[in-house]
C-alpha positions in Angstrom: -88.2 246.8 188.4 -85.7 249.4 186.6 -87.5 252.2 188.1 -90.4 254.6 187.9 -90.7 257.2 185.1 -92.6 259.9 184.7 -94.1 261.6 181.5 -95.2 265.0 181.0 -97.0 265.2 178.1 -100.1 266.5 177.1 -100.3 264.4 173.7 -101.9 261.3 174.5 -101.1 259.5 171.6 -96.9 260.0 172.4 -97.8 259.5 176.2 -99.2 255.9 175.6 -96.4 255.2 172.9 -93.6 255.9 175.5 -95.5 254.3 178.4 -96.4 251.0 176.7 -92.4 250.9 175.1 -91.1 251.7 178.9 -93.3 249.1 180.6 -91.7 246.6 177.8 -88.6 247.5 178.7 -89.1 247.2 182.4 -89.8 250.6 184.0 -92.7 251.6 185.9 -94.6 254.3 183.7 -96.5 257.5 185.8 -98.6 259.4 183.2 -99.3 263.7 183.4 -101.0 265.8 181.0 -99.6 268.2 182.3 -97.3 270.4 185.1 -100.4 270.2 187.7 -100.9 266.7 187.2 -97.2 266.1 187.2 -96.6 268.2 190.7 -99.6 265.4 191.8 -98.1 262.8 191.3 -94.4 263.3 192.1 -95.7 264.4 196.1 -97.8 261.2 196.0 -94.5 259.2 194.9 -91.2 260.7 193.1 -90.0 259.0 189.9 -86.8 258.1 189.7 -86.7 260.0 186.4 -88.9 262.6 184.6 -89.7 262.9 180.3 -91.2 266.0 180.5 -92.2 267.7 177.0 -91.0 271.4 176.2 -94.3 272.6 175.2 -96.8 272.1 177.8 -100.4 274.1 178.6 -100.5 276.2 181.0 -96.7 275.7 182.4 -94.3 275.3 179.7 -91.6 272.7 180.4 -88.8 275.1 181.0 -90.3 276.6 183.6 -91.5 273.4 185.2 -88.4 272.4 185.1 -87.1 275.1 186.7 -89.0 275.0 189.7 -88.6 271.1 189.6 -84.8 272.1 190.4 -85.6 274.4 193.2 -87.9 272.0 195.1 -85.6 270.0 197.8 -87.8 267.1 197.0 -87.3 266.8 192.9 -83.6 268.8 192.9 -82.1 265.5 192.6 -84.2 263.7 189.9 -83.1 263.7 186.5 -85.0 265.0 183.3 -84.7 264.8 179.9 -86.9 267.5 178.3 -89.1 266.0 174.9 -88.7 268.5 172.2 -89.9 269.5 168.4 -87.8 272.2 168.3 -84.4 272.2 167.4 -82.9 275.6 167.3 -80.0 276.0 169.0 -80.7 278.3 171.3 -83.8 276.8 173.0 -81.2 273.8 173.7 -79.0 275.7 175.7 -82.6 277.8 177.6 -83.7 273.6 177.8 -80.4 273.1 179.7 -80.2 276.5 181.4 -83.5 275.6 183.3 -82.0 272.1 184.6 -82.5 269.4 182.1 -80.1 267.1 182.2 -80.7 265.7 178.5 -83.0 266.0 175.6 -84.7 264.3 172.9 -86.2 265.8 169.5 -89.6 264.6 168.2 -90.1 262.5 166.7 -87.8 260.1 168.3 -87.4 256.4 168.3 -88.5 254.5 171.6 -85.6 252.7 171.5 -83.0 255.9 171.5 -85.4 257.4 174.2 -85.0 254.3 176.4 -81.0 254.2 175.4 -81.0 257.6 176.9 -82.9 257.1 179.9 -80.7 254.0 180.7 -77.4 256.2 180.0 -78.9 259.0 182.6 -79.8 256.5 185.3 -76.8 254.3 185.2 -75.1 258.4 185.6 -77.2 259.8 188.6 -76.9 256.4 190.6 -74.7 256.6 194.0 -71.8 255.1 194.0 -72.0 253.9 197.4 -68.0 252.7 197.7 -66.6 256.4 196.7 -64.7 258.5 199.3 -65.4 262.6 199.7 -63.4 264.7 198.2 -61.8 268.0 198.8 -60.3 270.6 197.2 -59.3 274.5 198.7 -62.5 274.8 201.1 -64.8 272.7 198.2 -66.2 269.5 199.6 -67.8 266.7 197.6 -69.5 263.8 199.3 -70.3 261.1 196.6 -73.0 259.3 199.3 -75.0 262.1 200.6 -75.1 264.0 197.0 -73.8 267.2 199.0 -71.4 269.7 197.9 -70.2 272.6 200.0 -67.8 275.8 199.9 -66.4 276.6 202.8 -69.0 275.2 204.9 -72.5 276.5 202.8 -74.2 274.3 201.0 -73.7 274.6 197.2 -76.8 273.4 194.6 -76.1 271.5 191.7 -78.4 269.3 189.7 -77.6 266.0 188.7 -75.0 266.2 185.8 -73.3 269.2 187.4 -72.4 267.1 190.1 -71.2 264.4 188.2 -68.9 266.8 186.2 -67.2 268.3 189.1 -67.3 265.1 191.0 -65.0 263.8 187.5 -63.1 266.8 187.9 -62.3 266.6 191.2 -61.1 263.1 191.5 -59.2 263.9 188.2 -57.4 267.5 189.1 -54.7 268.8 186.7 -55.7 267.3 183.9 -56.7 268.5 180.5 -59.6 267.0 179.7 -61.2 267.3 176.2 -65.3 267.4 175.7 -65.1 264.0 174.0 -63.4 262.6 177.5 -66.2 264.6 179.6 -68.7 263.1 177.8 -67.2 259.7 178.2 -66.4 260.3 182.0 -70.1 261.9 182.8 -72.1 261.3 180.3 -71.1 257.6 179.8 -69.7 255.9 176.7 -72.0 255.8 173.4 -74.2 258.7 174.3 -75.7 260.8 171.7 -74.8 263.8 173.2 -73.3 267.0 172.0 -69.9 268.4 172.5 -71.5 271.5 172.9 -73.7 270.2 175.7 -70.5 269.7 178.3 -70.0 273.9 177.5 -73.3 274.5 178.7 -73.3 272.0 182.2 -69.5 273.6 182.6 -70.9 277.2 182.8 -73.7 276.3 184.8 -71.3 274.8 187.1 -69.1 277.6 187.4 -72.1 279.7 188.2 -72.7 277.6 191.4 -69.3 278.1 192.3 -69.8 281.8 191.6 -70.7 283.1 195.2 -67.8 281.0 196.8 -65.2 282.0 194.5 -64.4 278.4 193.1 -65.2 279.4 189.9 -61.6 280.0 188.8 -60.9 276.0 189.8 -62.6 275.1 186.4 -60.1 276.6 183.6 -60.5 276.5 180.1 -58.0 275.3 177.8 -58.0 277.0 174.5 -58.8 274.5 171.9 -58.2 271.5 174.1 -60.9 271.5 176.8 -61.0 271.7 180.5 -58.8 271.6 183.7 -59.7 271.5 187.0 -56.8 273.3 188.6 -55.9 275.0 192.1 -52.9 276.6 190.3 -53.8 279.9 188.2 
């Protein structure tokens, strides 16, 4: 078994489309209509990963997704948001409420699955990696856990893999196209403009501590994780 997904989705028609194309692909497919039925089933049993669809009655996605983020039990999981809209702007408030991807209708099952696999293979622990430290900012790879000067620090999933890149790559310019490679994984339909949006988001959870600075932009170049101003 590849793992268990969940969809939220009130459509049934794209529910049962995604669930039959997941079970043929080998996942394990947990159906919600919506957020209620969602919260439900993730206390019975958390998915390994969550589709949930933008527009939702009741709770919209975004704000599921949200509190999804702030719940100790579904911080970790990964989402990729389902959505028919494609304006910029509700990209970056998809990201902004903790998606880690997402997927404009209508999509193909086989892109949705590609990206599902992409995100998996990206949130897995990698059990053989050492911590890593870096003025009073401590990563540990095996327990997911980052802390600043002691206090715990909350990042979702992709956050952690960016600084986790960062830190075991320090003074190094790195361009999006290489952060997308590094985090995202090769062959991922993701924007460049994504990595701006998971880099600020990140700096914002360094924020209280002060470690924002460690995360320098490069004018037309890209990014640098430095401890030298």
């Amino acid at each position: 078994m590849k793992g268990r997904i969940l969809i939220v989705e009130d459509e049934d028609a794209i529910r049962q489309m995604v669930c039959l194309a997941l079970s043929q692909a080998g996942y394990e497919c947990v159906e919600a209509p919506d957020a209620s039925a969602a919260q439900a089933r993730i206390v019975a049993s958390p998915p390994d990963l969550i589709l949930l669809d933008w527009m939702l009655p009741n709770v919209s996605g975004v704000d599921y997704a949200r509190r999804l983020r702030q719940e100790k039990l579904t911080q970790d999981i990964p989402i990729i948001m389902l959505t028919a809209r494609t304006e910029e702007d509700d990209k970056v408030r998809g990201f902004d409420s903790g998606a880690d991807d997402y997927i404009t209708k209508p999509f193909s099952t086989r892109e949705l699955i590609a990206r599902i696999k992409a995100l998996m293979r990206r949130t897995a622990p990698h059990q053989t990696e050492t911590a890593v430290e870096a003025d009073g900012l401590a990563l540990d790879p095996i327990t997911h856990r980052v802390t600043a000067r002691g206090s715990g620090v909350d990042l979702g999933p992709t956050e952690f893999r960016l600084l986790h890149f960062f830190m075991t790559h320090p003074e190094r310019v790195h361009s999006r196209e290489r952060l997308l490679n590094g985090v995202w994984g090769e062959n991922v339909y993701v924007e460049e403009r994504t990595v701006d949006v998971h880099i600020r988001r990140l700096r914002k959870a360094l924020g209280p501590s002060g470690h924002d600075h460690l995360i320098q932009t490069v004018r037309g170049a890209g990014y640098r994780f430095s401890m030298h101003h």
